[in-house]
N, C-alpha and C positions, 0 to 999 in steps of 0.2 A: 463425517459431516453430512447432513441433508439440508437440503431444500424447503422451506413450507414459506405459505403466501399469506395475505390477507389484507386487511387494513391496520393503518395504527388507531391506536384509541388510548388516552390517556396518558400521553407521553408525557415526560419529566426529564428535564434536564440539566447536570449541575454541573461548572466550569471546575477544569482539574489539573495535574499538572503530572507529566511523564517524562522520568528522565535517562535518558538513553545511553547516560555516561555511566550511571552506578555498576558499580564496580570495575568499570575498563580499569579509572588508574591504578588502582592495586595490583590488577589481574597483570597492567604490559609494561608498569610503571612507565606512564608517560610523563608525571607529574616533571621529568627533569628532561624528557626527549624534546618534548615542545612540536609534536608533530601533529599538521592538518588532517581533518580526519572529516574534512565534508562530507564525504555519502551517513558517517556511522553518528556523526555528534550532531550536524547542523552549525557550527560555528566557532568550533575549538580550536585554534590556531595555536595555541602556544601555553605553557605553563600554566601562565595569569587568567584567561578563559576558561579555563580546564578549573580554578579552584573557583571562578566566579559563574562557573555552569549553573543553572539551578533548572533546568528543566525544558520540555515544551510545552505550547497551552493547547489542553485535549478539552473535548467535551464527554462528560459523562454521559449516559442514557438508560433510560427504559421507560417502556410501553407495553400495551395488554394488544394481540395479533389473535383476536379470537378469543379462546381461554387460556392461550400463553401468553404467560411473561416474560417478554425478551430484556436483554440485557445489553451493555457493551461499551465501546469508548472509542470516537475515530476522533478525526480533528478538528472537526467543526461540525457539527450535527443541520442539518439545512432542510430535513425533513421534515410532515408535519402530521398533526392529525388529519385521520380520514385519506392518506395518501395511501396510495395501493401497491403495495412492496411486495419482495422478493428475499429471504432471510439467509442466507450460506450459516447453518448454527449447529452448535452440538445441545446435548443435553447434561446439565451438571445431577449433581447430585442430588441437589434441591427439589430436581425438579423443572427449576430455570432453563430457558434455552438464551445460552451463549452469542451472541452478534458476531462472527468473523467477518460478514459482507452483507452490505444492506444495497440491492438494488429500487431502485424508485420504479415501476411500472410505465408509466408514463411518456417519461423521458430517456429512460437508459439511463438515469445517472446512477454510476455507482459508489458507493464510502468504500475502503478498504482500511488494515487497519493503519496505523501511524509508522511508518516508514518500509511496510510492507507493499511491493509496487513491482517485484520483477523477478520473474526464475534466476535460478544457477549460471544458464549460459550468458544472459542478457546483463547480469552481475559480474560476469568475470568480462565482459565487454566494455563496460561501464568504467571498472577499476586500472585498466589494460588504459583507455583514454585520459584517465586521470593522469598516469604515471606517465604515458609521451608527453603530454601538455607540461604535467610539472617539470619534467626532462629537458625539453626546449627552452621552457621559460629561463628556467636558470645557466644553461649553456650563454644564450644570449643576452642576458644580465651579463655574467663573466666576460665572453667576448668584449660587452661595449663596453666593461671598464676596464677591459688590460686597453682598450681604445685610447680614454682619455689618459689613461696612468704615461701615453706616450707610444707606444707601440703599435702591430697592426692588429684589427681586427679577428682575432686568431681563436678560433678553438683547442682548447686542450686537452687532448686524447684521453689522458691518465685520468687524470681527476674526472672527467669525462665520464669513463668505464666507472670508475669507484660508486659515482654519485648515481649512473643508472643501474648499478647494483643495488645500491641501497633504496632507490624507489621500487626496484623489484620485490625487493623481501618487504618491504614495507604494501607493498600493492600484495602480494601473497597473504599478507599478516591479514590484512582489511578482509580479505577475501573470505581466508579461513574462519575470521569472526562473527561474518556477517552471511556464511554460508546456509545457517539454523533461519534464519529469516526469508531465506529464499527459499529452502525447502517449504515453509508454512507460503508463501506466495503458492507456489506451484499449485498446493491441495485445496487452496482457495479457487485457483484459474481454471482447475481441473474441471473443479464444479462447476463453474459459469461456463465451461464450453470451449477452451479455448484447447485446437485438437495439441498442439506441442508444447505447454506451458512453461519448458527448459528457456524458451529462447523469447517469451512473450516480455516486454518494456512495456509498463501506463503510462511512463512518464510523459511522452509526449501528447496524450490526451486527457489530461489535468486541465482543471478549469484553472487552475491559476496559469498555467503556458496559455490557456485558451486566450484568458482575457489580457495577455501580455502583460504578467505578473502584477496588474492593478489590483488580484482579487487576492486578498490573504487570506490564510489558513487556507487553504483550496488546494493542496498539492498532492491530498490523496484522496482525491475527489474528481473521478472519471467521467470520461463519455463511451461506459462499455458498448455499445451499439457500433461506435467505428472504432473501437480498440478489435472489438471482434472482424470486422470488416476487412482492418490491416492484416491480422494475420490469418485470415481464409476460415474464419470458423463460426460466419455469423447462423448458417444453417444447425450449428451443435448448441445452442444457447439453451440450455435447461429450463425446462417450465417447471413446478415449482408441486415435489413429491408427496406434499400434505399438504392440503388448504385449512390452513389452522382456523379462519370462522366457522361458528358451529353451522349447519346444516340441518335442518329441517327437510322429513322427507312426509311426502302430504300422503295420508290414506286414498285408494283408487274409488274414484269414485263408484256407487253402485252402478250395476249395470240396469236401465229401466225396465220394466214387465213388459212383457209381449201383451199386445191387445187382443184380446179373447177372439175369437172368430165363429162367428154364428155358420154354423149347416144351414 
């Protein structure tokens, strides 16, 4: 991955559609588990979700950065012509250079791509919350109905164990699936500067968390300036390894004749 800068010019952009399920249910057969799978699906709860999934809504793109042509797809494109960006890209085959990360100049805002948002550690931290939360929630659903069923308020050990087993391996499951996406986080965060990228989270500097989730499509759509800030590494921020507008270098002007000097 490098770095290169410039402005946009001639951007296009076309509404698209990504879907984060293809292939899970074959791959874990969940078609009959019926299991939540919030951080990997976005909203697949059960069976009937899972056959009625069809996708999320991305924005397509590309734009001329000089005499490249960038390419890519995040969630909502919010960029514009003439804006002075920052590109995280490889190079294809074509020729083309690849979008992994478009920083705006300006403002710090940065796109990342659609559901990539957090290293390895900050993922297995993440996952690890899920499964307490799912854990409690259902111990004390149980408890308050052996309540009304007549009896006391009672947790129950056995089933108890069983049921945080199985969130465990289920939380492992997630983990292990969703580990190849943290890895591509990492080498994205790498570049932009952030010195530990195992343990870096964007999620709480989302303009959708900003605007107190009024703003949709917004969730993978930063404010790297204080993401870098949180974790101690706004001094490493990379400036930008090729300035992809072309460059004009002006001939030196002549030097003037010395005026003659009379004896």
């Amino acid at each position: 991955m490098q770095v290169i800068g410039g402005k946009i010019h001639l951007l296009t952009k076309t509404e698209g559609r990504l879907n984060l399920l293809a292939g899970i249910q074959q791959k874990a057969g969940l078609a009959g588990a019926g299991l939540a799978l919030g951080g990997q699906a976005g909203a697949a709860a059960n069976a009937v979700s899972l056959a009625l999934y069809d996708g999320e809504d991305v924005e397509h793109f590309g734009f001329a950065l000089g005499e490249q042509v960038v390419v890519g797809t995040f969630e909502n494109v919010l960029f514009e012509d003439g804006d002075d960006i920052k590109v995280v890209a490889t190079r294809l085959e074509t020729g083309v250079m690849f979008a992994h990360a478009v920083v705006r100049v300006s403002d710090g805002t940065l796109w990342m791509p659609y559901n990539i948002d957090r290293g390895r550690v900050a993922t297995m931290k993440s996952t690890a919350k899920m499964g307490v939360v799912l854990f409690v929630v259902v111990e004390i659903v149980a408890g308050t109905m052996g309540y009304f069923r007549g009896g006391a308020a009672t947790l129950d050990l056995l089933p108890g164990a069983v049921f945080a087993g199985v969130t465990a391996a289920i939380g492992a499951w997630v983990y292990r699936d969703s580990r190849h996406e943290a890895l591509y986080a990492e080498k994205i965060l790498k570049v932009l500067g952030f010195k530990n990228p195992k343990i870096v989270n964007l999620s709480p500097f989302s303009l959708t968390k900003e605007s107190g989730y009024r703003m949709n499509r917004s969730h993978y759509i930063f404010r790297l300036r204080k993401a870098l800030a949180a974790y101690g590494s706004l001094s490493k921020a990379q400036a930008p390894t090729v300035k992809a507008e072309p460059q004009t270098t002006a001939a030196p002007a002549p030097k003037a004749a010395r005026p003659a000097v009379k004896k």
